[in-house]
C-alpha positions in Angstrom: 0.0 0.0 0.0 1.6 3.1 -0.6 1.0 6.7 1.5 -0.7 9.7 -0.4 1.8 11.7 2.1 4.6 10.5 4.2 6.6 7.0 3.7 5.1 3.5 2.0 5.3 0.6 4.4 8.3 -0.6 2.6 10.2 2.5 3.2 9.5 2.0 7.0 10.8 -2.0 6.6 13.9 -0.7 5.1 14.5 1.8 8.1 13.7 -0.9 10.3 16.0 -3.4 9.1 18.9 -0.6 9.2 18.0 -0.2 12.9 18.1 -3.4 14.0 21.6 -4.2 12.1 22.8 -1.2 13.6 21.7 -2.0 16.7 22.9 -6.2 16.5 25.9 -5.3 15.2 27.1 -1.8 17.6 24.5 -1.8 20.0 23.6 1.5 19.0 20.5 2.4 20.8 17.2 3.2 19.0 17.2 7.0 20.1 20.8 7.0 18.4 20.0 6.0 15.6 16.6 7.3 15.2 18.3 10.8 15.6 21.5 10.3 12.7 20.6 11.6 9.5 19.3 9.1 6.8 22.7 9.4 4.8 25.0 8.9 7.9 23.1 5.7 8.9 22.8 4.6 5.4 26.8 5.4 5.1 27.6 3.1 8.8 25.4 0.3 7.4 27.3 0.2 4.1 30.3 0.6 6.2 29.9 -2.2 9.0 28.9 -4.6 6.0 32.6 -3.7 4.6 34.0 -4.5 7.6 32.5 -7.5 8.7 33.1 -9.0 4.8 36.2 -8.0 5.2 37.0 -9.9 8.5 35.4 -12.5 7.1 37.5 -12.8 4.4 40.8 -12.6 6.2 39.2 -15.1 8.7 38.8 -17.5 5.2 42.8 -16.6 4.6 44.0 -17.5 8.0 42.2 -21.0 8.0 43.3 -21.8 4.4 46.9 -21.3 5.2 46.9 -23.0 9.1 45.3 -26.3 6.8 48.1 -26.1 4.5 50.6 -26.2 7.4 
């Protein structure tokens, strides 16, 4: 269903998703993040998901060479 005026319900699911990564991932409070601008707390989503591939990945490395030792 989408609003006449203000956001459409999957608008709302997006912010709320956002949130609760935000929130799972840093523990940033609701009133924190409710508060950042949409750009900044589009930019530390984007971000965290860097980081935590990029973890990932040299997590992948570090198992790949103990194996070949």
């Amino acid at each position: 269903m989408r609003a006449f005026f203000g956001l459409n319900s999957e608008y709302i699911e997006d912010v709320y998703e956002q949130m609760f990564f935000m929130n799972y991932t840093g523990n940033w409070s609701i009133t924190e993040l409710y508060s950042l601008p949409v750009g900044l707390r589009r930019w530390f989503v984007k971000r965290t998901i860097k980081q935590k591939d990029d973890e990932h990945e040299a997590y992948e490395k570090a198992q790949q060479k103990s194996r070949r030792s």
